[in-house]
N, C-alpha and C positions, 0 to 999 in steps of 0.2 A: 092085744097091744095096739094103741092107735097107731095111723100110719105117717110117718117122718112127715116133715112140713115140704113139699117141692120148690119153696123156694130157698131153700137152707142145704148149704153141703151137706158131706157127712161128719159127725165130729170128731174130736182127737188129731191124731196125726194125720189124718187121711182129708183133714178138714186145712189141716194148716199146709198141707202142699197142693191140693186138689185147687182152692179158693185163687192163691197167685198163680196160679197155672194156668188155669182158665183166662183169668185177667189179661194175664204178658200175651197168651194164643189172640184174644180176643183185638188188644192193641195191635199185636203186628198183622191180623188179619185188615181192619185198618187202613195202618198204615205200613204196608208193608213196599210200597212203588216207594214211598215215601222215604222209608230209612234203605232201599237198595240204591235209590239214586244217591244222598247222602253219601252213603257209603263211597260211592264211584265218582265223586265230588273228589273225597277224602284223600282217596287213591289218585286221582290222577291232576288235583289242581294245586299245586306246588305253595299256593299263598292261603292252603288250608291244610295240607297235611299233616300239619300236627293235632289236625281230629281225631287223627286213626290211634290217638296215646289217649284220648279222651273217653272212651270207656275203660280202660286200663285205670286210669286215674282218680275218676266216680267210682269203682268197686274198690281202689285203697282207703279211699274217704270213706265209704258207708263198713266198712270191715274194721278201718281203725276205732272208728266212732261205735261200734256194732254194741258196745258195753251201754253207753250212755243213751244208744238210742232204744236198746230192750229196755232201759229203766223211766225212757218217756214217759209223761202224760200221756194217754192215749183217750182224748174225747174225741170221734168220728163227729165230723162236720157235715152229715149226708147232705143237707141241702146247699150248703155252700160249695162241699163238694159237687153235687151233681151240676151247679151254675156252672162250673168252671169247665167241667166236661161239655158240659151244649156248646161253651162260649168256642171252646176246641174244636170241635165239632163244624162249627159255623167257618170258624178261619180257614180247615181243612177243605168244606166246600168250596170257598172262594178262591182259595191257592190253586185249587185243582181245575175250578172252571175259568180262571183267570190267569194260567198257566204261570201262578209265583211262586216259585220254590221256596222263596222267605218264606210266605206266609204259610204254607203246609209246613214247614220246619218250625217255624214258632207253635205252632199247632201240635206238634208233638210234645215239645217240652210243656205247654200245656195241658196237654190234659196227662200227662204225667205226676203235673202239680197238682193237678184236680183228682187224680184218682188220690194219691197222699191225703188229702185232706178229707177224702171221703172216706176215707178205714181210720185213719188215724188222727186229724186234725192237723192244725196250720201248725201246731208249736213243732212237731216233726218236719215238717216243710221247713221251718226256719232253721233247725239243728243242720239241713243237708243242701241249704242255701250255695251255699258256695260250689258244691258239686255243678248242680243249676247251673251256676253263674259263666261256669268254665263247660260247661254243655252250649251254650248261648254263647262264646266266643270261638266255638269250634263251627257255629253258623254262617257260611259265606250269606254274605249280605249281600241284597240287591244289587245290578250291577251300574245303575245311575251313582245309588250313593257309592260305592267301591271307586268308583270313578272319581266323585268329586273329592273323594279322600286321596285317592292315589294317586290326581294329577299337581293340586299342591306340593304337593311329600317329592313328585320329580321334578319341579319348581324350585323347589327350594333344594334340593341334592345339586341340583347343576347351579345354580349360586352358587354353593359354598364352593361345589369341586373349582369350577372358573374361578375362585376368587383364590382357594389352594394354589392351583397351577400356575396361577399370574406372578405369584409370588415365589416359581423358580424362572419367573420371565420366561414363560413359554408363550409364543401366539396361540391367541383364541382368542373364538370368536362364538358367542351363545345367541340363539335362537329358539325361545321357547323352553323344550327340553332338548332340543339340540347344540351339540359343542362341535365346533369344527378347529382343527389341528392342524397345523402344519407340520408334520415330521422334519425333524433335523436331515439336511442334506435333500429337503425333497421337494418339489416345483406342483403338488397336487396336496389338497386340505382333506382330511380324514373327519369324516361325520360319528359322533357319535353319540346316538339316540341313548339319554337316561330313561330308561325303559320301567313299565312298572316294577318287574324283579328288583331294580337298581334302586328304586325311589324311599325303600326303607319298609314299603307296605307288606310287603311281605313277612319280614322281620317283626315289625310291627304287632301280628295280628299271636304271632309266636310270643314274643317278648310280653306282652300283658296278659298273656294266659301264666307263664310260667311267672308273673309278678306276683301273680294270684297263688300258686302254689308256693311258693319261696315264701310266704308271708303264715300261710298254713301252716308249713312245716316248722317253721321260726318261731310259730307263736306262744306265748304264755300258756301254760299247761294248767286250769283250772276246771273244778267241775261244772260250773256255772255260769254263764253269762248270759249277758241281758241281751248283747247285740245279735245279727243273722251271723250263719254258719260258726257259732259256740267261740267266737271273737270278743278278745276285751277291747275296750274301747281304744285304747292306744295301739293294738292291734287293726283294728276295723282300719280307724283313722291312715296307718299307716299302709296299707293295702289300696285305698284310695292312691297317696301318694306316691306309691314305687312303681302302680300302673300307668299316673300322668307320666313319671321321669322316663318311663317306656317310650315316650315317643320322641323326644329331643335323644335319646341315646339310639332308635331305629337309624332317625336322619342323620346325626353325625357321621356313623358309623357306615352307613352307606356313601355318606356325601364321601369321607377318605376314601372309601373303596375305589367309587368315580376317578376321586385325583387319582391315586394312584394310575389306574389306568390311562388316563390323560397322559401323565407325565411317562410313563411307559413307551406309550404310543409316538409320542413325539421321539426318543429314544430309538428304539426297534419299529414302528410302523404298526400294522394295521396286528397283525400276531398277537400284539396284546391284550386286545379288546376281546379275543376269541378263543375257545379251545383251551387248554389244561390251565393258565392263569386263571381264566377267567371265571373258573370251576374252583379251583382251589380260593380265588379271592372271596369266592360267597362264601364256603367253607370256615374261613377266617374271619367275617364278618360277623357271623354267626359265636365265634368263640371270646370275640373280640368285645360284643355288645353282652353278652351272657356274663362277663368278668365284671362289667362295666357296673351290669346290672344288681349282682351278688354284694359289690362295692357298697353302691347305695344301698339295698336292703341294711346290712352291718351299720353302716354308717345310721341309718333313719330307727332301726333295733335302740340304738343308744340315747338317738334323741327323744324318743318317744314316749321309751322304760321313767326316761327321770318324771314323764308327767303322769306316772299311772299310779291307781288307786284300786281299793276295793269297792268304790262307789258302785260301780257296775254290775258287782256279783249278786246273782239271787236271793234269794233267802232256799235252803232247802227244802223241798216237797218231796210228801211220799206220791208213793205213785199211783195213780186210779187205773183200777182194773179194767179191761179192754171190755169196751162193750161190744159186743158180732154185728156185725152190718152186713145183710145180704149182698151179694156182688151182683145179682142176678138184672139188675136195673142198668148197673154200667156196661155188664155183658152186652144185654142185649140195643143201648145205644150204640156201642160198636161195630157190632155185626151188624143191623139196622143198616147205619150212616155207611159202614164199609159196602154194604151190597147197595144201596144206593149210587155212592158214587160210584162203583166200579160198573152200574148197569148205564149210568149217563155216557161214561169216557166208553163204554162198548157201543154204543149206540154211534160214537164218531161226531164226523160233521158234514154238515152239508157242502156239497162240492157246488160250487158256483161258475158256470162257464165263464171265461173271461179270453180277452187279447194280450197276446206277451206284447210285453215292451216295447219292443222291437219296434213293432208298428206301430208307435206313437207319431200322431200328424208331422209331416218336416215342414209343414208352416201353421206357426200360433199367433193368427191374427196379424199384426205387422214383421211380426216374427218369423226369420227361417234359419234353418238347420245350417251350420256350415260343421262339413266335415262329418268325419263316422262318430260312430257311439263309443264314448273310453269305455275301458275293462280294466277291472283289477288285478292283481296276481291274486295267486291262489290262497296266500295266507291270508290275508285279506277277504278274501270273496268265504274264508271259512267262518270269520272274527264277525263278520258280518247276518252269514247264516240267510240271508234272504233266497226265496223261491224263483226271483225274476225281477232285474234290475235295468236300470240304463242309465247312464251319464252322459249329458250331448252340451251340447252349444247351439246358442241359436246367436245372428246377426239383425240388427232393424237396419234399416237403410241407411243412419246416418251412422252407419259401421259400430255401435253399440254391441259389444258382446254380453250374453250373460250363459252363465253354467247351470244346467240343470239335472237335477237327480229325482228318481221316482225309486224308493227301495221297497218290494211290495214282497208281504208275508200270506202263504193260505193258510197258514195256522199259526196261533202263538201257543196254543198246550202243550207244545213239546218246550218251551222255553226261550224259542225264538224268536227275537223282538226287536223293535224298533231301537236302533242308535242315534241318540241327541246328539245334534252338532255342537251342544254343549259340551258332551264327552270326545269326540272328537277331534275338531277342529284344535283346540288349545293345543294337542303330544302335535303335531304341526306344527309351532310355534304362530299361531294368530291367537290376537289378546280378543274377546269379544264385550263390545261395549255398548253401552246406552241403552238396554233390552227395553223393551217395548209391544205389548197387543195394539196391530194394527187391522181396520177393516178392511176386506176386499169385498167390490160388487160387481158381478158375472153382467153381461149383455141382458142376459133373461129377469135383472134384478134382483136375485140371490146376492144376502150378503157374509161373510162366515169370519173369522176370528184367525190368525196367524200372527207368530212372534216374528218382531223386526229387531233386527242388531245391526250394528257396525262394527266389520272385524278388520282386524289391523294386522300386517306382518310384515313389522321392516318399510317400505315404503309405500305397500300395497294396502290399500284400503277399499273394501266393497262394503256393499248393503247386502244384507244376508234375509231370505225370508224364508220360513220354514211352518208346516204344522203337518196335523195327523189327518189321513183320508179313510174311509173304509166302510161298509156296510152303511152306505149313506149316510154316512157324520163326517165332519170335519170338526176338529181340535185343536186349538192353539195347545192345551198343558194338555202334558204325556201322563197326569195324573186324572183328568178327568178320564180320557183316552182310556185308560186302563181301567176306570170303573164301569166304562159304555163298554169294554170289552166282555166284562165278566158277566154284563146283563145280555148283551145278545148270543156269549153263550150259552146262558141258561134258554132264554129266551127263542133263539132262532137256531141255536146250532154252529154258530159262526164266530170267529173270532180273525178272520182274515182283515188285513188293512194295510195301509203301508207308510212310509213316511215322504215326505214331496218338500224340495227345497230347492231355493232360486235363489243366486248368488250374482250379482254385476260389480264393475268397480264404480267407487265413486265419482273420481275425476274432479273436476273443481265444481262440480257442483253440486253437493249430494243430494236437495228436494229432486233435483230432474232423474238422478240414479235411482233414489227409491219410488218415483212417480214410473218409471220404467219399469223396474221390479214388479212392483203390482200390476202391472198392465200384463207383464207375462206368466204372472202367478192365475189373473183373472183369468186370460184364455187358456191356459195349461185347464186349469179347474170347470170350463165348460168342455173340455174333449175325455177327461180322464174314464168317466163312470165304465166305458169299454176294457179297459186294463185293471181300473178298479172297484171291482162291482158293487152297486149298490143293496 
């Protein structure tokens, strides 16, 4: 009897559980840092919690579906398949030496797709589309874009709440995302920050997942369709739509919340804004905008049924018999890439002696110190996550202040990273305007690239200069930044760097403000390489 082929399981039953076993072991060997951080995302970050229903939710879909998808086409796509797996593979290295948890988490749902396609082909990728879809919104996104999403949404909450509250003729007073109150009967203004929770984003990232499923569960019951996830087209179409109307139903719904507490607060005082109200009013937001939202789905059911047709239906196919496709190729790029990466991140990084902060020069050039170094509170100094910081002031002679910050990381693998004053500054209430790459030239004739703004708040106005330092580069964009990071961690071991920003006010002149600016950017930048190594 010849002997079985080694790259072939064994057949029958022992072949059709041995083969995805292997597989699933092999992914989560992988990625297994990968789906436990995930995991611990899930559990403790409130404006993604509703991941942790998302595997619940993929095995109702692949189980309701489980009929129509044993009756699949099943043509294995080995080599498209396997592209997709490398492509995985590649994003996985780069998430993990560039410390992005996006990108490792895209990376999973990837080659999840790629394994599909390599046993089965795309047309089963497309029947379980949707599952996908709602895997990839249980992904906390990077926290730049999170940010630029999340501070509009509290922009726009505290418009509407101020514009609410004006209209029981209560004083306020808005700034940014902050409202200040006056309590009835009371000679002191009550501040209150529309915080991301408040701002709707939260709701938000909830409310179009569950758009997506309400659309699922609703939808037309045929055995064929043309579109992804076994959608009729006035279905598809309408799925699209009830996830846009997710997000003016987030912000309303928060923007009342707001008022509410506004108007509260003015009433009863600061008690309102905290503690069991302020528990129970997300509570009710949540049940409030979920009503809101069912409404529309019903309402869009109706509009959408009158345009539907059979146009979209397949024609019927029998079914092609499953051809075997070794696993033995995808196995072993996982384990491969898995014991790769995991011998890289064991290997560490190189430790770079440096000077704390502290000891940054108290005269830069015309420049001196007045006064001690600020410090954060602690919630802050956590949000932040830097290794070794400093905020100072320096004076020129003709009493000229300007503020200065150096926020320096020894590692960004673990996920801690530089904060854009972009994301910042604005929950502050400062507008930032006029952006601008401007040149600086050091005494020694070094010239390097930094973004210029003018931020505004209320009557204050500065010149703001900012960029990226570290491992001997500087960078105006936090995205080049980010790709110098992931090649000198391949490359040297290192991904330490820090962010350096110089702040003065305008005053009435503002060339002489921002000719000042640079003048203390240029000296800060020939004393730094001690604090931050090159």
């Amino acid at each position: 009897m010849p002997a079985p082929e080694m790259n072939e399981f064994p057949s029958g039953t022992i072949q059709r559980i041995a083969k995805p076993l292997i597989v699933t072991v092999a992914v989560i060997f992988a990625y297994w840092t990968v789906i436990v951080k995930l995991g611990i995302d899930w559990w403790s970050d409130e404006n993604y919690s509703h991941g942790l229903l998302i595997p619940f939710v993929i095995g109702f879909i692949v189980w309701n579906e489980r009929e129509k998808l044993r009756d699949a086409i099943v043509r294995p796509r080995v080599w498209i398949g396997t592209a997709i797996v490398s492509v995985a593979l590649l994003f996985l290295a780069a998430g993990t030496l560039g410390a992005e948890l996006f990108t490792e988490r895209i990376s999973l749902v990837l080659m999840v797709a790629g394994i599909i396609v390599y046993f089965f082909g795309e047309r089963l990728l497309r029947m379980v589309s949707v599952a996908f879809v709602r895997f990839l919104l249980a992904i906390p996104i990077p926290q730049i874009l999170f940010n630029r999403i999340a501070f509009p949404l509290q922009i726009w909450a505290s418009q509407m709440a101020v514009w609410g509250i004006r209209i029981f003729e209560v004083p306020t007073v808005r700034s940014g995302n902050v409202i200040d109150i006056l309590p009835r009967g009371s000679t002191q203004a009550i501040s209150l920050e529309v915080v991301e929770a408040c701002s709707g984003i939260r709701s938000l990232s909830t409310l179009i997942t569950l758009a997506l499923i309400l659309v699922y569960v609703t939808r037309q019951r045929d055995d064929k369709k043309s579109l992804p996830g076994n959608f009729s087209r006035p279905d598809f179409f309408r799925a699209i739509v009830l996830m846009v109307v997710a997000v003016p139903i987030a912000v309303l719904t928060n923007a009342g919340r707001v008022t509410a507490t506004g108007l509260l607060t003015y009433l009863v005082g600061k008690s309102a804004s905290e503690g069991t109200f302020h528990e129970v009013s997300g509570w009710l937001v949540y049940v409030v905008a979920l009503a809101l939202l069912i409404t529309a789905n019903l309402v869009l059911q109706k509009v959408f049924r009158r345009h539907a047709n059979t146009d979209d239906i397949l024609p019927t196919v029998e079914r092609i018999g499953a051809r075997q496709v070794s696993a033995w190729p995808i196995v072993l790029m996982l384990v491969v890439g898995g014991i790769g990466l995991s011998w890289f991140v064991a290997r560490g990084e190189v430790i770079t002696p440096r000077t704390a902060l502290t000891a940054l020069p108290q005269t830069l050039g015309d420049w001196r110190q007045t006064g001690t170094d600020f410090k954060f509170d602690k919630d802050t100094e956590a949000v932040l996550g830097t290794t070794d910081y400093t905020m100072r002031e320096y004076v020129l002679p003709d009493r000229r202040i300007a503020n200065l910050y150096v926020g320096y990381y020894a590692s960004q693998r673990t996920g801690a990273t530089y904060h854009s004053p972009q994301n910042c500054l604005p929950g502050a209430g400062w507008v930032l305007k006029d952006p601008k790459y401007i040149d600086i030239t050091t005494a020694d004739g070094r010239t390097f690239k930094a973004n210029h703004y003018i931020i505004e708040n209320g009557i204050y106005s500065e010149v703001m200069i900012y960029w990226y330092e570290g491992r001997g580069r500087t960078e105006a964009s936090e995205y080049l930044d980010k790709i110098n990071t992931v090649i000198d961690s391949v490359t040297r071991r290192r991904t330490d760097g820090a962010m350096v920003r110089v702040m003065t006010n305008v005053g009435s002149d503002e060339p002489a403000a921002t000719e000042a600016a640079i003048g203390l950017a240029a000296r800060l930048e020939e004393q730094i390489s001690p604090f931050v190594p090159k």
